[in-house]
BAVO-117157 format. One line per field, with one value per residue (C-alpha): chain; residue in one letter; residue number from 0; x, y, z. Coordinates in Angstrom, 3 decimals. Example, Ala and Ser with C-alpha at 12.3 -4.5 7.8 and 13.67 -1.06 7.14 Angstrom:
BAVO-117157
chaine [A, A]
residu [a, s]
num [0, 1]
X [12.300, 13.670]
Y [-4.500, -1.060]
Z [7.800, 7.140]
end
This chain:
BAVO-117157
chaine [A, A, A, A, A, A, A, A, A, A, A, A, A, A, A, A, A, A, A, A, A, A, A, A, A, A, A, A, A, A, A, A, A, A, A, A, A, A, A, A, A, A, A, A, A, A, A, A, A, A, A, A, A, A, A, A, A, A, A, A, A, A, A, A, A, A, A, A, A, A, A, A, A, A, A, A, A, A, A, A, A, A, A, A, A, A, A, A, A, A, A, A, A, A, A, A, A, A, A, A, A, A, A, A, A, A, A, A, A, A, A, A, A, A, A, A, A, A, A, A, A, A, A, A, A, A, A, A, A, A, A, A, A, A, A, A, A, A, A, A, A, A, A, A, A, A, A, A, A, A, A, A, A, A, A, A, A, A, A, A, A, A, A, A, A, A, A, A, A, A, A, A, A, A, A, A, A, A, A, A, A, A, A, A, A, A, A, A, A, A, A, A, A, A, A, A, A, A, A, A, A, A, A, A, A, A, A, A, A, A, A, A, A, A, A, A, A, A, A, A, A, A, A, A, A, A, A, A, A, A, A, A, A, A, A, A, A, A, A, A, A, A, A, A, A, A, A, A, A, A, A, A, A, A, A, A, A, A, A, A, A, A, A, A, A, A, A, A, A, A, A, A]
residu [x, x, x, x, x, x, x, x, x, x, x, x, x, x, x, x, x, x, x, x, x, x, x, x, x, x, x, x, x, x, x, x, x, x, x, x, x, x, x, x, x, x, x, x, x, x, x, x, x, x, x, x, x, x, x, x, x, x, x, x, x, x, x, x, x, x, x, x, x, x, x, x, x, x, x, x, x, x, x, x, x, x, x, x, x, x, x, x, x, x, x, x, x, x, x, x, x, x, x, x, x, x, x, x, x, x, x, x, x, x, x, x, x, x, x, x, x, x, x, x, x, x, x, x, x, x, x, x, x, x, x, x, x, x, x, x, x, x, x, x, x, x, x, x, x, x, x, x, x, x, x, x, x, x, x, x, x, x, x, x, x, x, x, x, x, x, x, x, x, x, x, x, x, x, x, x, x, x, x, x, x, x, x, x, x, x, x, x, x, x, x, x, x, x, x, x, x, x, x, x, x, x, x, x, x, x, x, x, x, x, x, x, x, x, x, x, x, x, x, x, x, x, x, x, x, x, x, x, x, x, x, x, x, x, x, x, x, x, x, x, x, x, x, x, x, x, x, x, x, x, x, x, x, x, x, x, x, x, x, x, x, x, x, x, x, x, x, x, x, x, x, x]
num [0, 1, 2, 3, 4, 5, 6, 7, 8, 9, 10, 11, 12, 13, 14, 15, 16, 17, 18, 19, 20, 21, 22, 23, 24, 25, 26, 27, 28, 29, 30, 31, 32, 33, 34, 35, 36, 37, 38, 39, 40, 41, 42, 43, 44, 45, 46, 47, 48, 49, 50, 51, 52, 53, 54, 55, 56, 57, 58, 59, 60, 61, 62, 63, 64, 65, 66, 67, 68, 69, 70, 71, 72, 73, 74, 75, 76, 77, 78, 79, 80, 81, 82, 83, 84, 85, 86, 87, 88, 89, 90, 91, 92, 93, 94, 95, 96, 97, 98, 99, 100, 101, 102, 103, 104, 105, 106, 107, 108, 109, 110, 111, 112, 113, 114, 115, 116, 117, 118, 119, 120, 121, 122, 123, 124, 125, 126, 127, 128, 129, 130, 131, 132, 133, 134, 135, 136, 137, 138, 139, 140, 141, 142, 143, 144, 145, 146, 147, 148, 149, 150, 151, 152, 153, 154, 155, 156, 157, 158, 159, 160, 161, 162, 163, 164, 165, 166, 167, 168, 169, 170, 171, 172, 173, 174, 175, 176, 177, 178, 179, 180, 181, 182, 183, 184, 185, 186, 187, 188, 189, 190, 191, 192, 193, 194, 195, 196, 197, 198, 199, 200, 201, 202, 203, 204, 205, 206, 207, 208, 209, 210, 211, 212, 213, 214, 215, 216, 217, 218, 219, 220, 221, 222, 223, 224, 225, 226, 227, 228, 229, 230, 231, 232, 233, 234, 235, 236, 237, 238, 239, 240, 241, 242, 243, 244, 245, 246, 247, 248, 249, 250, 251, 252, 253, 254, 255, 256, 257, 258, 259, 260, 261, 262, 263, 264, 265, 266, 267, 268, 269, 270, 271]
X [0.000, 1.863, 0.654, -0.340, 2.932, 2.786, 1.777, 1.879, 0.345, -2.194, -1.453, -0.502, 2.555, 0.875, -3.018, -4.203, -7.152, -7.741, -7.198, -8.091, -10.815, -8.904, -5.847, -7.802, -8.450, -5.075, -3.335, -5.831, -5.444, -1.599, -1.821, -4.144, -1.034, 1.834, 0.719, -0.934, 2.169, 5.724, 7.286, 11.088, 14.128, 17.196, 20.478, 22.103, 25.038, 22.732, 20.594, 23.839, 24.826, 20.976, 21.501, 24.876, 22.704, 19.941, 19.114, 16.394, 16.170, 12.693, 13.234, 9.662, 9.244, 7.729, 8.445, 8.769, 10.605, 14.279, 14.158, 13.866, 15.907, 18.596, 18.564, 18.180, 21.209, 22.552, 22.261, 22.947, 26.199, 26.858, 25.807, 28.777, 30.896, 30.475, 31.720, 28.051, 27.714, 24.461, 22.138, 19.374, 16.257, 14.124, 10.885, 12.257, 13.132, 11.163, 12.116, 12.494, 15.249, 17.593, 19.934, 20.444, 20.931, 23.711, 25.266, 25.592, 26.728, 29.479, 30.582, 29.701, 27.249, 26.590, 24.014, 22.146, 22.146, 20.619, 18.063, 17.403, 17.169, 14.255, 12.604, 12.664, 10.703, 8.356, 7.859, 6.968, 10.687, 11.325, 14.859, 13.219, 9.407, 9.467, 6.285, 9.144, 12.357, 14.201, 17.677, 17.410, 16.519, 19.459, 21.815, 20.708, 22.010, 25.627, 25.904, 25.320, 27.670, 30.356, 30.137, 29.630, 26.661, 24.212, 21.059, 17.248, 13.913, 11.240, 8.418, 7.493, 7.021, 4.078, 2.691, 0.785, -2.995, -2.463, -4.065, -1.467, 1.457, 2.311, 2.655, 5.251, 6.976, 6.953, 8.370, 11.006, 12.276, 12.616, 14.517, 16.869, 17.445, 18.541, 20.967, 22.418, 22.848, 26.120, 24.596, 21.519, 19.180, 18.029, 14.140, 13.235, 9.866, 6.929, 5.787, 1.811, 3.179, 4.573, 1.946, -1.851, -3.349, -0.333, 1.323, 4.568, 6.872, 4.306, 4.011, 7.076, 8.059, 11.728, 11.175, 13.544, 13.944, 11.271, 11.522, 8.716, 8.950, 6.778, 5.026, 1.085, -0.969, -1.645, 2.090, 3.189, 0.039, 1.961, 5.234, 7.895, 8.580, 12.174, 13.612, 17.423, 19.163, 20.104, 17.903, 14.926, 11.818, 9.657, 5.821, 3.146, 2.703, 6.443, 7.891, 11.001, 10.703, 13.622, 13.542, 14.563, 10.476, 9.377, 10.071, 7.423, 6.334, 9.107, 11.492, 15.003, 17.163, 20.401, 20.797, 17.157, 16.678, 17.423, 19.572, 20.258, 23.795, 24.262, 25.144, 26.584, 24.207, 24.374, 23.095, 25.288, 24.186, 3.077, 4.320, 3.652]
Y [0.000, 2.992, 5.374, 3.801, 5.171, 8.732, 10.617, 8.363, 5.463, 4.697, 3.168, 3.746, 4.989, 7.897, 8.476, 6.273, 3.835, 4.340, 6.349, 9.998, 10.027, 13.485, 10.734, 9.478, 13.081, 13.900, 11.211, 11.769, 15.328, 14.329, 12.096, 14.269, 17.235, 15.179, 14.678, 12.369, 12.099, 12.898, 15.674, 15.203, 13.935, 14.473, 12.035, 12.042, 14.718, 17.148, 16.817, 16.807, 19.911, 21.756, 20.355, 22.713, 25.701, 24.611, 25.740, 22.741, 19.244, 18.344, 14.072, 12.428, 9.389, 5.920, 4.845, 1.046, 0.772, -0.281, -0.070, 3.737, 4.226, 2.697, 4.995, 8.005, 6.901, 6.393, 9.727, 11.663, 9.379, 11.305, 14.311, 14.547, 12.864, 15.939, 18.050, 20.090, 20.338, 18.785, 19.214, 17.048, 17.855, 14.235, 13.352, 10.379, 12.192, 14.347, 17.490, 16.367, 13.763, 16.646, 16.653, 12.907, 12.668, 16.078, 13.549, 10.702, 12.953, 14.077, 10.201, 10.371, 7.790, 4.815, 4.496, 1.541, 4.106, 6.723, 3.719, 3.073, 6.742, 7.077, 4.123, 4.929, 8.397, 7.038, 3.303, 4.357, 5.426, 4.947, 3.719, 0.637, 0.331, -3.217, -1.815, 0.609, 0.443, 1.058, 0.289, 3.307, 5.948, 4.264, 4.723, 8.543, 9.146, 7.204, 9.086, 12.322, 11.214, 10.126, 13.009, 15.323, 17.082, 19.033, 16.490, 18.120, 17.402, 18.731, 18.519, 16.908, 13.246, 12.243, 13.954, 16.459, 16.519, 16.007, 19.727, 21.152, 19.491, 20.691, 24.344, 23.380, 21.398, 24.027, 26.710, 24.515, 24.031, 28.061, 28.347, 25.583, 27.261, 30.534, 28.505, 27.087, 29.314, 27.560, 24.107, 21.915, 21.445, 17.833, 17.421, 13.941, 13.448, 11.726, 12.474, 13.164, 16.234, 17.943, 19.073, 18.499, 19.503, 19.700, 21.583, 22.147, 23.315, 26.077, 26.694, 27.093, 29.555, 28.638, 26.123, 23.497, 20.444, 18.600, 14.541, 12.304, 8.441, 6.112, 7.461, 7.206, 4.983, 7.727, 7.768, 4.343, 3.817, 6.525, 5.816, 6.584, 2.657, 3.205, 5.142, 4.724, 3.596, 6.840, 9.294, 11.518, 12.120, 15.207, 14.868, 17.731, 18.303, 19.388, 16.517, 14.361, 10.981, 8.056, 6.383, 3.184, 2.808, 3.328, -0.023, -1.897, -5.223, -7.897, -5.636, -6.298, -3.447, -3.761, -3.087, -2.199, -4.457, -4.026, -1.361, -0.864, -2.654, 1.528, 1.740, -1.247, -1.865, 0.586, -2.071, -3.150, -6.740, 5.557, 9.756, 8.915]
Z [0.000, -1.589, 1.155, 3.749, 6.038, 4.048, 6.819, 9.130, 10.166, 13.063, 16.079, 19.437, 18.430, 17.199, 18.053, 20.878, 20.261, 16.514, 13.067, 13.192, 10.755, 9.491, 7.804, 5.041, 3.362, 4.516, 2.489, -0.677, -0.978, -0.713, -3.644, -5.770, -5.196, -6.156, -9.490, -12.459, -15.006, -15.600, -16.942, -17.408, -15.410, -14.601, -14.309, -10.522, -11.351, -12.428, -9.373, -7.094, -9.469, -8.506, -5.178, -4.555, -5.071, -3.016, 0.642, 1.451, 0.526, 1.237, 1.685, 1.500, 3.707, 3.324, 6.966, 6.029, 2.643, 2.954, -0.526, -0.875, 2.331, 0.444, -2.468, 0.153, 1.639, -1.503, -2.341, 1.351, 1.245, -2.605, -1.328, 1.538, -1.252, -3.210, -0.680, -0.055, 3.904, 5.304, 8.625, 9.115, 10.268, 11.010, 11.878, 13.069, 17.013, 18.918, 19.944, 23.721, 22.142, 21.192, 24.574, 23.819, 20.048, 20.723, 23.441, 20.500, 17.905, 20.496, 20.743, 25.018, 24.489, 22.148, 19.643, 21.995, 25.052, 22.974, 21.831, 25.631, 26.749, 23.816, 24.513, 28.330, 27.103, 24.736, 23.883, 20.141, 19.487, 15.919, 16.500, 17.352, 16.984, 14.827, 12.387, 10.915, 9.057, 12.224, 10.807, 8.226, 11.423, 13.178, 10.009, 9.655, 13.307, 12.236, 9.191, 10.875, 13.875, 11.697, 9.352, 12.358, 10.686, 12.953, 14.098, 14.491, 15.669, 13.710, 16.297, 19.959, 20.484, 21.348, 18.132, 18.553, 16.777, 13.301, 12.417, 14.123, 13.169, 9.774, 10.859, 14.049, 11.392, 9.322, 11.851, 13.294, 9.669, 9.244, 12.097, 10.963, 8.022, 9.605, 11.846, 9.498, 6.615, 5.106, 5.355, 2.978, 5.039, 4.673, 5.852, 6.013, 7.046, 5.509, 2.280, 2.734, 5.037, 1.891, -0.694, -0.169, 2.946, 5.315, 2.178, 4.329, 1.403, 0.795, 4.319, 5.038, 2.134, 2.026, -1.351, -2.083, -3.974, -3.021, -3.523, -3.024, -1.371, -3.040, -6.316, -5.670, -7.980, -10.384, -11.197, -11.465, -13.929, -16.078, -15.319, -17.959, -20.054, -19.274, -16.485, -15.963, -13.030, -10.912, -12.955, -10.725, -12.490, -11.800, -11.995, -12.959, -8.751, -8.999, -7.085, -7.977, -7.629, -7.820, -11.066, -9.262, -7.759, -11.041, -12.500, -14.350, -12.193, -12.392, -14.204, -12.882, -12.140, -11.119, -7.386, -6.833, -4.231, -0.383, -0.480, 3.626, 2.452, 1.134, 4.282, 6.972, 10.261, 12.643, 15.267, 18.212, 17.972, 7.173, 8.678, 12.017]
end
């Protein structure tokens, strides 16, 4: 189900008891924004090349696909390769989480005591709820620790109600952007928050090159008959899209598979 984690799925990790009955619309109005059809892409150098002039990297999330985690870490990994300097802003912590993720990045504790600290706060951590791709969360927080890039929370864990969320993601992610001037901001959160009714590109009025997670049925039923590997493809909604998840059924591209081997295993041993 192509959207089913796009802004976030239901559980008690999120909402207690049951699905606000505010997601549904939420998620349609998302995929009625993002587009019907394709209209051009672009080979990975040239996005790296747009990417050096960019401020914001808006990184749309599918909270359970280790296949599109491993292209985004495919292309965060090129990114720093390429010499342009990164911060991340994630929905993956919660603003309260800060004091312990800076602690991490410093090396004074180890990725399993920040995993215990969360969990200790909030049993829905995402560094380890077993619904989610927890590795990739746990890989963005190694990245950034071995890179020494600046770590952010975009909002408070618990969530707050879903009509409010958008515009306190959409504030914290302005003042990011004035901190750090010199730096792209990367903005990974899930994709449903971006265009549609939580709209948080056009909220927050900074712009950016905005890349969707999974393309919504109305896409792959027009997607292009051959998209290369490593090429982004832009739809009429004005997202980018990987050209990897645009395969036709059974059509075997090289190294489109799992791709958390981008990165090794951080481990010691929807949005939502």
């Amino acid at each position: 189900m192509l959207l089913a984690a796009g802004a976030c799925a239901p559980g008690e990790f999120v909402w207690p008891g049951r699905e606000p009955e505010a997601l549904p619309g939420y998620r349609a109005s998302f995929q009625a924004a993002a587009g019907e059809r394709f209209t051009g892409s672009l080979p990975r150098a040239e996005v790296l090349g747009r990417l050096r002039r960019e401020r914001l990297l808006w990184l749309g999330d599918n909270h359970h696909s280790a296949r599109l985690h491993g292209l985004q870490n495919e292309l965060l990994a090129q990114l720093h390769a390429a010499g342009i300097r990164l911060a991340f802003a994630l929905e993956a912590i919660g603003t309260q989480d800060e004091p312990q993720v800076e602690l991490f990045l410093r090396g004074e504790t180890s990725l399993d005591e920040l995993r215990a600290a969360m969990r200790r706060r909030w049993r829905g951590s995402w560094l380890d709820d077993l619904e989610l791709d927890r590795w990739h969360y746990r890989s963005l927080l190694s990245f950034a620790q071995r890179h020494r890039l600046p770590v952010h929370a975009v909002e408070p864990t618990p969530r707050l109600p879903l009509a409010e969320r958008d515009e306190v993601i959409a504030d914290a992610v302005r003042t990011l952007l004035d901190r750090w001037p010199d730096r792209l901001l990367v903005v990974h959160v899930g994709q449903a928050h971006l265009v549609g009714s939580g709209d948080l590109v056009a909220r927050t009025g900074r712009g950016g090159f905005v890349l969707g997670a999974e393309p919504t049925p109305a896409l792959q039923r027009n997607r292009p008959a051959a998209a290369e590997r490593g090429s982004l493809w832009q739809s009429d909604g004005g997202l980018w899209w990987f050209g990897e998840l645009l395969a036709s059924p059974g059509q075997d591209d090289a190294g489109a598979g799992d791709r958390r081997a981008a990165w090794p295993s951080t481990s010691s041993a929807a949005t939502r």
